[in-house]
N, C-alpha and C positions, 0 to 999 in steps of 0.2 A: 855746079861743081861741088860737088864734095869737100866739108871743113875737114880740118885733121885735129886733133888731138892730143897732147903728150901727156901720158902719166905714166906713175913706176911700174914696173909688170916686173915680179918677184920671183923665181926660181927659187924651189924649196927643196932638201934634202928631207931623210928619217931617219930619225934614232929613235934608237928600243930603250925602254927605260926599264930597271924593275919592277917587278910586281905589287912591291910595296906603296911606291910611288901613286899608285891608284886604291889603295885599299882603304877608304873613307869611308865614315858610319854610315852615310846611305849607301853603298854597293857592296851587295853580298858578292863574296870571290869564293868561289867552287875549284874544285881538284879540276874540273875542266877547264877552267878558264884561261887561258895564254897569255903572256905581259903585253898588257896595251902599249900603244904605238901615241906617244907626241909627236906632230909634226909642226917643223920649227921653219922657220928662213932659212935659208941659205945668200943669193946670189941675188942680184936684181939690173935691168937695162928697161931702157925705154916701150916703150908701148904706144902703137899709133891706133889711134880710136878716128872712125868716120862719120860725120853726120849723118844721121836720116831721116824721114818727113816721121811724122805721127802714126801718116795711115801706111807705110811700111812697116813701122812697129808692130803694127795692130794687128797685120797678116800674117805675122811671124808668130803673135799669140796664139791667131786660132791656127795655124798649121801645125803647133806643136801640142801634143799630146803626155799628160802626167799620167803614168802607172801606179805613180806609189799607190798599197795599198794602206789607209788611214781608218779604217775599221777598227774600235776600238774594241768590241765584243768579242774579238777573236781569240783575245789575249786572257790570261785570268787576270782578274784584278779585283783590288777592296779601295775604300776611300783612302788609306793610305798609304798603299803599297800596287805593285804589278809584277808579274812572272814572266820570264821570257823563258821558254823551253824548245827544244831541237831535240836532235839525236847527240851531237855534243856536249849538252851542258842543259842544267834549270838552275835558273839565276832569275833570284828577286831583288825587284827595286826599291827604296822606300821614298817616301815623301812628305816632310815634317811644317803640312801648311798651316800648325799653331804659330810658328817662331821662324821656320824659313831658314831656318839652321843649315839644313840638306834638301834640295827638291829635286826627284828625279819623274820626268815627264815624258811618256810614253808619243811617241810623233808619229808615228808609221813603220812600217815594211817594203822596200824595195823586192820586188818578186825575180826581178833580172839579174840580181846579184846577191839572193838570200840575205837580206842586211837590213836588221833594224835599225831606229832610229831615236836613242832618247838623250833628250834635253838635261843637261844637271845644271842645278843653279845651288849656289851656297852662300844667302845672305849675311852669314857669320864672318865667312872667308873672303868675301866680294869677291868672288869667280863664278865666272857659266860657260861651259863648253858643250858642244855636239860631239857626242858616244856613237858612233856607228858600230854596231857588234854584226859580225859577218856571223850568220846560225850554222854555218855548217863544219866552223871549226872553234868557236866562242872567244876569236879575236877580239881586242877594241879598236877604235882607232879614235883619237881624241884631238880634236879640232879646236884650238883655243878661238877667243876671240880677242882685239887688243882696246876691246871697247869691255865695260858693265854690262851690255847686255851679250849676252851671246848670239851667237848663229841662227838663219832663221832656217828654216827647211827645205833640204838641197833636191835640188833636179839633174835628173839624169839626163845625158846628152843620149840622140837617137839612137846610138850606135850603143848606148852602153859602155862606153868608152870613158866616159869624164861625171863628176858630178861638184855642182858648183851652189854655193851658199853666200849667202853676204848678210851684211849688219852696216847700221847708221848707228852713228852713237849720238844719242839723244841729249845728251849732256852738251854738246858743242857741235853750232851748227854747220853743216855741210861737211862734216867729215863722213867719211863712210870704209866700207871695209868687204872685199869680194875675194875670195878663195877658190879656188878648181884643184879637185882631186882625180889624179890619173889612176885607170883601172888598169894594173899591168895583170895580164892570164896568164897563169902557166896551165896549162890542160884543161883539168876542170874547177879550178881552183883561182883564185885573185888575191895581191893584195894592194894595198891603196896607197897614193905614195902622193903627196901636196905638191903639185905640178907649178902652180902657179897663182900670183895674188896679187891685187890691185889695194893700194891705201890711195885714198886721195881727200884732199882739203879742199879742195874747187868746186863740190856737189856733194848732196846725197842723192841716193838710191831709191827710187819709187818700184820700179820694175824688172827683172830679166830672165829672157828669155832665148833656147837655144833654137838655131838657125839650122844647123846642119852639125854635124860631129866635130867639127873643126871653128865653129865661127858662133858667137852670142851677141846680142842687142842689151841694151840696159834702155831704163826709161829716168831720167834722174832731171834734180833742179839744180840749176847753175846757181854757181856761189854769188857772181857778179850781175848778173840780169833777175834771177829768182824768178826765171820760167823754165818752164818746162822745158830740155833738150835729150834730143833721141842720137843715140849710137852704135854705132856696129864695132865690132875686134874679131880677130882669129888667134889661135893659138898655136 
C-alpha cells in the first residue's frame, strides 16, 4: 500500500513590476526589453505526496528525456560577460567574478519554448534568482528563491506544459524549496505564470523528475530516518 504524505502545495499569482525594478549593474536593458515578471505567492492547501520504491524512480528517469539545449559556444561570450541575441532584442550579461558583486551565468536554451536561461547571483546584495528571457519577445521572468542559493535548472514537463525548479538550502538542514511554472499559450506566443510550489522542513531534495504532463517523482532524504524516500504528486 502506498504512504501518503502532507506538505503545503502553494498557488501563486503574477505581478508586473517596473522596469526599473530589474535594471541592476549587471543587466543591460535594451529598448527591446519588456518589464520583467516577479512571481510571488499567493494561496496555499495541502498536497498529498505517494511513496514509491527506488526502482520506479529510476524508470521514470530513464523514460524521461531533457531537450534543453546547454551548448555554450552558440552564444557569444568573453570571460566576463555573454550576449543573448534574437530578432527581438541583443542583450549582454556581465559577470563580476573578482568581488561577486553581480554574476550572471548563462545555463541553457529551452528550444520548445524559445527561452533562455541565466543564473544571477549578487553576493554584495545576498540574492540569486532564475531569469528565464522568452527570445522571441525579450520578456523576463524572474524566479526568486527563498533560500541564499538560488534555483537549480528547470525541466520541462513532456507536454511543454509546466517547467519546474527546486533548491535545498544548504545553510539548514532538510529544508528544501520546489516551484512549477505554468505555460499558458495564446496562438503562438506564451507566458509563464508560478502555478505551484512546495516549501518543506521534513527533507531535502536529491532528485525530480517528470512522469507524465500532469504528475512528478522527487527523490529526497527524510528529515526523521535520513534515508533515502521516493515520491510521486500531481498537479
Amino acid at each position: 500500500m502506498l504512504g501518503t504524505i502532507k506538505t503545503k502545495f502553494i498557488f501563486v499569482a503574477l505581478f508586473m513590476l517596473p522596469v526599473f525594478a530589474f535594471a541592476q549593474k549587471g543587466i543591460f536593458i535594451d529598448t527591446a526589453q519588456q518589464d520583467p515578471y516577479f512571481l510571488h505567492p499567493k494561496d496555499s492547501l495541502a498536497l498529498k505526496m505517494d511513496t514509491i520504491s527506488k526502482k520506479q524512480f529510476e524508470i521514470y528517469l530513464v523514460k524521461y528525456k531533457l531537450t534543453t539545449d546547454t551548448n555554450f559556444s552558440k552564444i557569444d561570450h568573453t570571460d566576463s560577460s555573454f550576449t543573448l541575441k534574437s530578432d527581438a532584442f541583443t542583450r549582454t550579461y556581465y559577470a563580476d567574478y573578482k568581488h561577486y558583486y553581480e554574476v550572471n551565468t548563462y545555463l541553457g536554451f529551452i528550444p520548445e519554448l524559445n527561452l533562455y536561461i541565466v543564473d544571477y547571483v549578487s553576493g554584495h546584495n545576498e540574492i540569486q534568482f532564475l531569469n528565464l528571457v522568452d527570445a522571441k519577445t525579450g520578456k523576463n521572468y524572474i524566479v526568486e528563491s527563498p533560500f541564499d542559493y538560488g534555483l537549480g535548472f528547470p525541466y520541462l514537463s513532456p507536454k511543454a506544459n509546466y517547467l519546474l525548479s527546486w533548491v535545498n538550502n544548504l545553510y539548514e538542514t532538510n529544508n528544501s524549496y520546489l516551484v512549477v511554472l505554468k505555460v499558458k499559450k495564446y496562438r503562438e506566443q506564451y507566458v509563464l505564470e508560478k502555478h505551484a510550489e512546495i516549501l518543506s522542513t521534513s527533507f531535502e531534495i536529491n532528485n525530480v523528475v517528470w512522469i507524465n504532463d500532469k504528475r512528478f517523482a522527487l527523490s529526497v532524504t527524510d528529515k526523521i530516518t535520513n534515508k533515502a524516500l521516493f515520491l510521486e504528486t500531481g498537479l
